[in-house]
Phi, psi and omega in degrees: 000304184294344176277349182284307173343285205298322145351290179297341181271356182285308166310326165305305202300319185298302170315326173290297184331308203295309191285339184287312187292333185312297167299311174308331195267348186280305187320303168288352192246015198289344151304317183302313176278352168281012248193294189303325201299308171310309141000264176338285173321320182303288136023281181306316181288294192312330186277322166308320166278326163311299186267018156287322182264352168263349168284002158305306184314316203277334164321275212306340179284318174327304162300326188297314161306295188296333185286322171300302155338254178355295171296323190279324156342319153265026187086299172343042184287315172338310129021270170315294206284346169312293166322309210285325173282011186276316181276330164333301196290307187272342184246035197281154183113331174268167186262026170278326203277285191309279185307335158292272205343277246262340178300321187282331177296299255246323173294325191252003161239058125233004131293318181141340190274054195335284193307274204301328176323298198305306203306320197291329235237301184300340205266294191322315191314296187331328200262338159307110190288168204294154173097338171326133177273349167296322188320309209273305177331287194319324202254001167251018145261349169309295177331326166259010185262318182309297179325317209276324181291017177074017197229071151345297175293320159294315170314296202300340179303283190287332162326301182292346203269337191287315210303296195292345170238024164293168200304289213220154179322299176337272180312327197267336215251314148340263188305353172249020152279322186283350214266291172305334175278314172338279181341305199282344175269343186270355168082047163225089201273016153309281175298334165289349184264343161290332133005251165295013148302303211267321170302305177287306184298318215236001170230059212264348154282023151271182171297318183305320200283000204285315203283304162323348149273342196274333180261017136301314198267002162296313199271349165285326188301142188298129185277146159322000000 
């Protein structure tokens, strides 16, 4: 009994020592800890303060947003991209700015303008967290600014990618036929036949699968 004693009380004593060294090292270092704690606060408060002024920005971008709406809706893309680099320029960083990116992107492949589209359309992608519902929009107008720019291959990438999580057979069966004209204008008649395979074979009650044969038998005929 008395050795348990004596045990428990060795263990007391090693806690007060600890805590007593504890309190000392606070005593000598309380500038130093007074100093991180402030940090922090400051630190906390900045963050805090960030995003009170950036949901302001974004408030406030908002009207800025609908009126850019409005005009590509009405044709007015020249417009559209004014407005859009308007919310950009005062809100960046929110997501009223992500959405003018992708309103301007959207403006500017209906103007022709395919390259600067794709790029605006990878930055929007870029910024979506995963999981996003959005994630899919983005990457099946990517899919048509790559195409519409010659970059076959990139198109086809995102076709298969829109395919695999669509809404209905219907829509998944769509993109992997273009997913296969994509292949096939990038000269990867593997894949592109793998496609229309998979569209004729694995969709065959859609419409699509009627298209997906006629373009397996373009590509067995024999050339000229």
């Amino acid at each position: 009994m008395s050795d348990r004693l004596t045990k428990q009380e060795l263990k007391e004593d090693a806690f007060v020592e600890s805590a007593y060294n504890a309190w000392d090292w606070l005593l000598k270092n309380r500038n130093l800890v007074l100093g991180v704690v402030a940090i922090v606060v400051v630190g906390v408060a900045g963050v805090a303060l960030w995003r009170a002024q950036a949901a302001k920005k974004d408030e406030a971008a908002r009207g800025t947003l609908a009126e850019a709406s409005a005009s590509y809706w009405s044709g007015d893309y020249v417009k559209t991209v004014q407005l859009a680099d308007q919310v950009m320029n005062d809100a960046g960083g929110t997501p009223a700015a992500i959405d003018a990116k992708r309103m301007k992107a959207d403006a500017l492949f209906w103007q022709g303008a395919f390259d600067s589209a794709a790029t605006l359309y990878a930055e929007v992608l870029r910024a979506q967290p995963a999981g996003s519902p959005m994630q899919t929009a983005v990457e099946q107008s990517l899919a048509f600014a790559l195409e519409s720019k010659k970059d076959y291959a990139g198109a086809a990438k995102y076709y298969e990618s829109v395919a695999g999580k669509a809404p209905d057979r219907a829509n998944a069966a769509d993109f992997y036929l273009a997913a296969g004209r994509a292949h096939r204008l990038a000269g990867d008649p593997v894949k592109a036949k793998a496609m229309f395979e998979k569209v004729a074979n694995e969709y065959k009650e859609t419409t699509y699968a009627r298209d997906a044969e006629v373009a397996l038998g373009e590509m067995l005929a024999p050339s000229n």
